[in-house]
C-alpha positions as CSV (number, residue, x, y, z in Angstrom):
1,X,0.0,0.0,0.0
2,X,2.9,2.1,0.9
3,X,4.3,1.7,-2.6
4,X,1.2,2.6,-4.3
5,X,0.4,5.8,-2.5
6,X,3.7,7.1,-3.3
7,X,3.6,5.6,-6.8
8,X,0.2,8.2,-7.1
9,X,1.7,11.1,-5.5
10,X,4.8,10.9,-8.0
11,X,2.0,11.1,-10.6
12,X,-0.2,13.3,-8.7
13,X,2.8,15.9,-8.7
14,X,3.6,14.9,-12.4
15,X,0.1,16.5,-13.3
16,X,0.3,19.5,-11.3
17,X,3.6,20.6,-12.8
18,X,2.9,20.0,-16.1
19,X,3.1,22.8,-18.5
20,X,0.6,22.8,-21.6
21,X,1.8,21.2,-24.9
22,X,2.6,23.0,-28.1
23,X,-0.2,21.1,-29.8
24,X,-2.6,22.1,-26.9
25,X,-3.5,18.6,-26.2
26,X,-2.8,16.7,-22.4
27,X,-4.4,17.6,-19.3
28,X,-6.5,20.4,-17.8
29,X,-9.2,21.0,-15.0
30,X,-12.6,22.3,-14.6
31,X,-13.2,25.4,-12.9
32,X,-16.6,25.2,-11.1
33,X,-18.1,27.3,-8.9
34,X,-21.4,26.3,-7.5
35,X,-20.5,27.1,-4.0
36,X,-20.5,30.0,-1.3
37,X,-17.2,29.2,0.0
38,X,-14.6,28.7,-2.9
39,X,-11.8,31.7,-2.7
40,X,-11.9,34.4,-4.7
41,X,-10.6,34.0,-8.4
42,X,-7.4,36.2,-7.8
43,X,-6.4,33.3,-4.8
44,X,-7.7,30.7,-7.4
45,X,-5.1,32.4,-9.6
46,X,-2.3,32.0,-7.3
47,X,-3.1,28.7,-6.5
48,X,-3.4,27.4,-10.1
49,X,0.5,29.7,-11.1
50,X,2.1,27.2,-7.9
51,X,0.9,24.3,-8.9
52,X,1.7,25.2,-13.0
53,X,-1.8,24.2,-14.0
54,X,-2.1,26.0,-17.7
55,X,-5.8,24.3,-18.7
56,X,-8.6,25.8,-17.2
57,X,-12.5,24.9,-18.7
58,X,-15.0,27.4,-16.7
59,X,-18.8,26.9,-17.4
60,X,-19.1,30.5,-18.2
61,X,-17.5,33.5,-18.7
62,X,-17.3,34.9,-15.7
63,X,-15.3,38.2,-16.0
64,X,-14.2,37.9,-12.1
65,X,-12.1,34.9,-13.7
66,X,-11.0,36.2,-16.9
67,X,-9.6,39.6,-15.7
68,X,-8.0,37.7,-12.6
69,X,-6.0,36.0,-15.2
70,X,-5.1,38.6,-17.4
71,X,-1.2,38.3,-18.9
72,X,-1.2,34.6,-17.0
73,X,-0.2,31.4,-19.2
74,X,-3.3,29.8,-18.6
75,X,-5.5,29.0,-21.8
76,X,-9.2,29.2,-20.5
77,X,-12.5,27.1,-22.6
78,X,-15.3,29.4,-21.6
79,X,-18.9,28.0,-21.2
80,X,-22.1,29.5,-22.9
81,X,-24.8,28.9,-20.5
82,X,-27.8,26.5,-22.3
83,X,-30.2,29.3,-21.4
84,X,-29.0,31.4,-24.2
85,X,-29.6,29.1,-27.4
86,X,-32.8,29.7,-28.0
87,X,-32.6,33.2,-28.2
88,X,-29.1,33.5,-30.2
89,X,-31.0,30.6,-32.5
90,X,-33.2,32.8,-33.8
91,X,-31.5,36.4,-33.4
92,X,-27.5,36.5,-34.6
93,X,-27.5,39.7,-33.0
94,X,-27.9,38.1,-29.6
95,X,-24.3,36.3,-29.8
96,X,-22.8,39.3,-31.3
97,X,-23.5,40.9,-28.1
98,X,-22.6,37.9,-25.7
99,X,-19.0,37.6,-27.8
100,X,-18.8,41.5,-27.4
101,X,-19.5,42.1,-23.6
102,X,-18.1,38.1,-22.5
103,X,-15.2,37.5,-24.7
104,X,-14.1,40.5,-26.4
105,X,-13.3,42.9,-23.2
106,X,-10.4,39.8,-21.9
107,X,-9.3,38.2,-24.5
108,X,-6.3,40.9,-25.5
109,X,-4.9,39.7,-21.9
110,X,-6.6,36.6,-21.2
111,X,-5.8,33.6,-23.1
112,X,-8.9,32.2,-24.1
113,X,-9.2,29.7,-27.2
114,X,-12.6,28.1,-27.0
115,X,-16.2,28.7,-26.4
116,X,-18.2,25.5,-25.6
117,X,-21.9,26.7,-26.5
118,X,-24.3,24.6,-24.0
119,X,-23.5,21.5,-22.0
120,X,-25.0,18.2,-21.9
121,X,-28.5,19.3,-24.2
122,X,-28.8,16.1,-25.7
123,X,-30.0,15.0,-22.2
124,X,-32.4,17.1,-21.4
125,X,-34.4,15.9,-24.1
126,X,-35.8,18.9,-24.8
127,X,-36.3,19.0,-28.7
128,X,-36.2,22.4,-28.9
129,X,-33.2,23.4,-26.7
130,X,-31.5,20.1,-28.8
131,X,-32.7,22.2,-32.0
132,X,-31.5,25.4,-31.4
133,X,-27.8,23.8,-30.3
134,X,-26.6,24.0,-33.7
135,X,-28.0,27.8,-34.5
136,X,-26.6,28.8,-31.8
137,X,-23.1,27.6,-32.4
138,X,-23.0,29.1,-36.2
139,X,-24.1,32.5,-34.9
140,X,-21.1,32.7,-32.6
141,X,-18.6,31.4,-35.4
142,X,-19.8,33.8,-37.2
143,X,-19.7,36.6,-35.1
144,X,-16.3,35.5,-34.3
145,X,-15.3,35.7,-38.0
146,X,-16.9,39.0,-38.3
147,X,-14.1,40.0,-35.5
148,X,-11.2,37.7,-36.9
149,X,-10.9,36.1,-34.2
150,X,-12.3,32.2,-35.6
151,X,-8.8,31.1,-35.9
152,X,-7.8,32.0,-32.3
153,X,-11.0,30.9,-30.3
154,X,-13.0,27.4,-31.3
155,X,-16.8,27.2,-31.3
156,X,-17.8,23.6,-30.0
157,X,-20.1,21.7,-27.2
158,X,-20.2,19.5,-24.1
159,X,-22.0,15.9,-24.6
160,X,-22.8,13.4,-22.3
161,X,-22.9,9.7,-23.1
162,X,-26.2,9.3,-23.1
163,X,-26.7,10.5,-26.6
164,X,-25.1,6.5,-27.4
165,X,-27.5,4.0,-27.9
166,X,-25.0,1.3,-28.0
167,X,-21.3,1.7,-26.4
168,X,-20.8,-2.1,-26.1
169,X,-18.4,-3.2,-27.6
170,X,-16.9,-0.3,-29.2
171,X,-16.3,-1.0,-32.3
172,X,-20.5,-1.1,-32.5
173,X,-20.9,2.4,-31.0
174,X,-24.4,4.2,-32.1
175,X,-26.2,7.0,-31.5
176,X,-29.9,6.8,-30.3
177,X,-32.4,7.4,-33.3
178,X,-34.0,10.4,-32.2
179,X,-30.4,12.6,-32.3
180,X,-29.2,11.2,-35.6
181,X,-31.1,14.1,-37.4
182,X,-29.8,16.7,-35.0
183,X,-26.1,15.2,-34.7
184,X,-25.4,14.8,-38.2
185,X,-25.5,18.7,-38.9
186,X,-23.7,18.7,-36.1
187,X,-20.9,16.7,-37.2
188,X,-20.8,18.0,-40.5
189,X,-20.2,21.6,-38.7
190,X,-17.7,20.0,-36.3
191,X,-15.9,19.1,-39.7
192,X,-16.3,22.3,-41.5
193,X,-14.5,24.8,-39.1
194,X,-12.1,21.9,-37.6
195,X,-13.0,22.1,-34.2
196,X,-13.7,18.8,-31.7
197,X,-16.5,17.0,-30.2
198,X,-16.2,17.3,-27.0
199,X,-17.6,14.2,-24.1
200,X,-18.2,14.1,-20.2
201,X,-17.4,10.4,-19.7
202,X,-17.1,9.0,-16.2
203,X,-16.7,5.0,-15.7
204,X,-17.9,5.6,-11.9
205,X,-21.8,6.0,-13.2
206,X,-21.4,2.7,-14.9
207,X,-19.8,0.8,-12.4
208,X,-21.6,2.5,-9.9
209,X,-24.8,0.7,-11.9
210,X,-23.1,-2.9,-12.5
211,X,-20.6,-3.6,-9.8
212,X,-21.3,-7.2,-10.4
213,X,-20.7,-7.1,-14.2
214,X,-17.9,-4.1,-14.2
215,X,-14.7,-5.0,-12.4
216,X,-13.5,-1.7,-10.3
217,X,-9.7,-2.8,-11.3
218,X,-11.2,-2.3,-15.2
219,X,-12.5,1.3,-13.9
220,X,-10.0,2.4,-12.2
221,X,-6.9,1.8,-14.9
222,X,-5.7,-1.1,-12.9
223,X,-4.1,-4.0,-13.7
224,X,-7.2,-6.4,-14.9
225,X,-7.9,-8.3,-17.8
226,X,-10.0,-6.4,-19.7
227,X,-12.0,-7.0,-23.1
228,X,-11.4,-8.0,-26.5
229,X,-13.5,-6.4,-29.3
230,X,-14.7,-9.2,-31.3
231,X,-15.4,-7.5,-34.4
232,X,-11.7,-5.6,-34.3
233,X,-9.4,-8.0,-31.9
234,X,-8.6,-5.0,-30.2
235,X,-7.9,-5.1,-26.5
236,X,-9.2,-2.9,-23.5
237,X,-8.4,-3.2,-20.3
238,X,-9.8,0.1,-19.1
239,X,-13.6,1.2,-19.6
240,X,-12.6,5.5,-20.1
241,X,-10.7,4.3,-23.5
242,X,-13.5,1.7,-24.5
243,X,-16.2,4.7,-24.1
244,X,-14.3,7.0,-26.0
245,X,-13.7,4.6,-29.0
246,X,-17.7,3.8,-29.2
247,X,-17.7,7.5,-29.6
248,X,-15.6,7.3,-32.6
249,X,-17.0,4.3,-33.8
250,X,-20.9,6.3,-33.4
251,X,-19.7,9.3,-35.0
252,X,-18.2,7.2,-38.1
253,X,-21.6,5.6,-38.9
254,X,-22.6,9.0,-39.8
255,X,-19.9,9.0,-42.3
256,X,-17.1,11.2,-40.0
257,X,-13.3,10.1,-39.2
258,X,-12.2,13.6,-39.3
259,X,-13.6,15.0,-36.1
260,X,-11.1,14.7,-32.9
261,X,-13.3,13.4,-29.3
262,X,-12.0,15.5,-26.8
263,X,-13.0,14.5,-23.1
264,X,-14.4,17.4,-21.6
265,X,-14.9,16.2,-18.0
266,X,-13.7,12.7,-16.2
267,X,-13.3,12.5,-12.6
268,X,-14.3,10.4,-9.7
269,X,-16.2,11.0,-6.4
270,X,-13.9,11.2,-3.0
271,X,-17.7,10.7,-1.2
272,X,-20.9,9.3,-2.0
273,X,-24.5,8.0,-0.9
274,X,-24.3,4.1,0.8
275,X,-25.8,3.3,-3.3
276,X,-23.1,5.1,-4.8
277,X,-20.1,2.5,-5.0
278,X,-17.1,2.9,-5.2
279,X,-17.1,6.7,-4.0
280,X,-13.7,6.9,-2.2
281,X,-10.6,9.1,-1.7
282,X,-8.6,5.9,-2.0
283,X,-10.7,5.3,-5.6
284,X,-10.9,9.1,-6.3
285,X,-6.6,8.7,-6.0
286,X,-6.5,5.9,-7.9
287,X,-8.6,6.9,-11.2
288,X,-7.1,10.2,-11.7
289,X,-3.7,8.8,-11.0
290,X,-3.7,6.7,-13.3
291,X,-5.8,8.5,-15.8
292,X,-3.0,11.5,-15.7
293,X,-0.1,8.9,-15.8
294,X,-1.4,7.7,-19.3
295,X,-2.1,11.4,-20.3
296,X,1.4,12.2,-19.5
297,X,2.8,8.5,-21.2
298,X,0.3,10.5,-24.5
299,X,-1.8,7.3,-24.9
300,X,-4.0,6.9,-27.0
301,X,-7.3,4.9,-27.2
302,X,-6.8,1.4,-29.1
303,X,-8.9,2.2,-31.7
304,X,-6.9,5.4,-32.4
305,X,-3.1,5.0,-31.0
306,X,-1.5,7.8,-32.7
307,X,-4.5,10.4,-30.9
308,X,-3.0,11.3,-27.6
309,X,-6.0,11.7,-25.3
310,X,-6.9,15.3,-24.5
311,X,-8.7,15.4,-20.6
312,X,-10.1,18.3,-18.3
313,X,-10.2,16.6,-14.8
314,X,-13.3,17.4,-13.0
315,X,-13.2,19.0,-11.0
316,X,-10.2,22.0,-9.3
317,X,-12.5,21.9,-6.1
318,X,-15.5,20.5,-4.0
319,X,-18.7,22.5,-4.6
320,X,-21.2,22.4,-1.5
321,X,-23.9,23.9,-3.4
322,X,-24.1,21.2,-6.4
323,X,-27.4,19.7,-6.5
324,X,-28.0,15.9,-6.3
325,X,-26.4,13.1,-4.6
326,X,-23.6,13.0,-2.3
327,X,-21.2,12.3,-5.1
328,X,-21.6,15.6,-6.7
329,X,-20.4,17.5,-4.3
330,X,-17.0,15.6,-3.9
331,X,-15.1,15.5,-7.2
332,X,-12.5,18.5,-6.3
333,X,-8.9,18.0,-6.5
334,X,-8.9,20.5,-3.8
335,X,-11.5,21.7,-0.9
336,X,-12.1,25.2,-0.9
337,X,-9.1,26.5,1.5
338,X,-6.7,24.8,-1.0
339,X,-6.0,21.4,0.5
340,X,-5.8,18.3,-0.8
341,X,-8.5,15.9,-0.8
342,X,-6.8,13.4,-1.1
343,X,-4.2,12.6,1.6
344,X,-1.1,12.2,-0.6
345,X,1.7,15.1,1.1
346,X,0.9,17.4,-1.8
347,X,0.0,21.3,-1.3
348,X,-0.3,24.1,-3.4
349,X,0.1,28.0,-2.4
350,X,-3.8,29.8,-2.0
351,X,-3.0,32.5,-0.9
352,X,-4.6,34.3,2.6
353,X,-6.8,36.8,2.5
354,X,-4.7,40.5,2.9
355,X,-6.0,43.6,3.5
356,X,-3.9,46.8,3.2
357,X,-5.1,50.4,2.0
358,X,-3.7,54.3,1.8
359,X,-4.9,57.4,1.2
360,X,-3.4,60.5,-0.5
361,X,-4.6,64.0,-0.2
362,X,-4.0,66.9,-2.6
363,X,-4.8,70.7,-2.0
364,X,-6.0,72.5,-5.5
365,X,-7.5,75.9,-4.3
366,X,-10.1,75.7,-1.6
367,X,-11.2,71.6,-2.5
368,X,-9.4,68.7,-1.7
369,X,-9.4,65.4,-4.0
370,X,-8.3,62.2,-1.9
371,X,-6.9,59.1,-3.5
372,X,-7.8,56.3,-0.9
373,X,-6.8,52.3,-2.3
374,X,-7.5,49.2,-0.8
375,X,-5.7,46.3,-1.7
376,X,-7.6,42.8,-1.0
377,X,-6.0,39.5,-2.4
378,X,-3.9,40.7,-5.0
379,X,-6.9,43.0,-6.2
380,X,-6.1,46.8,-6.2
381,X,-10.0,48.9,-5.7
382,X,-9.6,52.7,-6.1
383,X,-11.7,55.5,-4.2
384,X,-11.7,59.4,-5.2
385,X,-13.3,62.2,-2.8
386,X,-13.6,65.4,-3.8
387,X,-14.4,67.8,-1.2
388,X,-14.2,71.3,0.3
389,X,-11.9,71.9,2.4
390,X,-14.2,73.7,5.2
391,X,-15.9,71.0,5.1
392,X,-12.9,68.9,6.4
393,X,-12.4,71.1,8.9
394,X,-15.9,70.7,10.5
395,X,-15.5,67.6,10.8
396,X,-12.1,67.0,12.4
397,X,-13.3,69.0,15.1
């Protein structure tokens, strides 16, 4: 046991002090922030610099973020909420303006290179959110052309699995019925402007629903003896690689090999419900471990070797307001006063909370203008007073 936990932290450490690739592929981490006790983005900021993380994926544009970031190496995907397709669907003008006020005001400072327009709409199976997925995402390429800015920032969206209507075994990966007429557009677009399909995959749901028919060692990227794919030969002995490849193996039947899956969010819980199983620090260590170790070896899945895979880990901390089970609420790398979840020796710098001000006072004539900053957290606010200076003089009496 010994020699495994410090087999994890080696890796653990691996991943926090790995810079981004040249090709932009390897390993990030989602930024979420449903909580009312995370620290403030300029900590966050810190925190991410001392532990070299250059990948950040936020599920909106949160300017608090961005300008915290400004002239930092980090390369930010920025969400657009689902609440805006329908409206930007119909009326270009509406993503001109969300491009304008969301992206354009950071992005001379702030690295970003992608815009993921709506997460997970395929399951809401709402036909006319799924519908308006597509408009949506032309209007913002196209008010990013109209800005030049289409070859600096990709336009592409989050999926969850649960658009596949077969996964097993890979090699016979489909979509369900209902999406084909929706996801072939889609595809088609993907291939178009060159940009990837992104997927939320996580093994714990589905050994969480089968722990008598998924082995936890096949989970977790341990040692097991995995699958064979009788239609290809091709061997698996993890289930994140064998859900990625029935992606490429669904998105093929609709006549595509040119459009990259990209895995927008993989993690594991650290806690969970009495049903959830397998919800563990121990577990939570394990899987993104060993996910990162192969990220950093630049595996690829068996069905496409030569494609390193390209992660965001979910998630940078645990969020106490996320709604649901247990589980949801314990995927962070970090809790929110910056240590580890997991008990492995490692600790990155978040900063404390500092407080500092000054004032300066200038005479001009019978009015005095005051300069009064307070510095909080690396943020610099500034006050200016104007006022007579009888006035001052009542009131230091």
């Amino acid at each position: 046991m010994a020699t495994r936990s410090l087999s994890f932290f080696r890796v653990l450490l691996l991943f926090l002090t790995l810079s981004v690739r040249s090709n932009g592929q390897g390993v990030g981490i989602n930024y979420g922030q449903i909580a009312n006790n995370l620290p403030s983005p300029g900590r966050v900021a810190v925190l991410l610099r001392s532990l070299n993380i250059t990948r950040v994926k936020l599920y909106d544009a949160d300017p608090n973020v961005l300008f915290s970031f400004s002239n930092s190496q980090v390369d930010f995907m920025i969400g657009l909420g689902n609440e805006f397709l329908q409206n930007m669907s119909t009326d270009t003008t509406k993503a001109q303006s969300w491009i304008q006020q969301r992206l354009q005001p950071h992005i001379s400072k702030t690295r970003i290179t992608s815009i993921v327009v709506g997460n997970e709409i395929f399951k809401t199976n709402d036909h006319v959110l799924i519908s308006s997925l597509l408009p949506a995402m032309k209007a913002v390429y196209s008010a990013l052309v109209s800005l030049g800015l289409e070859k600096q920032v990709t336009v592409t969206s989050a999926h969850s699995l649960d658009m596949l209507q077969t996964s097993y075994p890979p090699s016979s990966g489909s979509f369900k019925e209902e999406f084909i007429p929706y996801l072939q557009p889609l595809l088609d677009f993907h291939s178009q402007i060159k940009s990837p399909f992104l997927i939320n995959a996580y093994p714990f749901f589905a050994y969480k629903d089968s722990p008598k028919e998924i082995s936890l060692e096949y989970a977790l990227f341990q040692p097991n003896q995995g699958m064979v794919d009788s239609n290809t030969n091709l061997h698996y002995d993890n289930m994140l690689f064998a859900q990625v490849d029935a992606l490429y193996s669904a998105i093929k039947t609709l006549g595509h090999t040119d459009v990259e899956v990209r895995i927008s969010e993989t993690g594991w819980p650290s806690k969970g419900e009495e049903n959830e199983i397998g919800a563990s620090p121990e577990n939570a260590a394990l899987y993104n471990g060993n996910l990162l170790r192969l990220v950093q070896e630049r595996k690829g899945t068996p069905a496409k070797p030569s494609v390193p895979i390209d992660v965001y880990v979910f998630a940078l901390f645990n969020e106490n307001l996320k709604p649901g089970p247990i589980s949801e609420r314990n995927y962070g790398l970090f809790y929110p006063d910056g240590k580890p979840v997991y008990n492995v020796g490692l600790q990155g710098y978040l900063p404390d909370i500092i407080y500092s001000s000054s004032a300066t006072t200038i005479k001009v004539n019978s009015f005095l203008f005051i300069r009064f900053q307070i510095s909080l957290s690396g943020f610099q606010i500034l006050f200016f007073f104007v006022c007579h200076k009888n006035i001052l003089h009542v009131q230091q009496k």
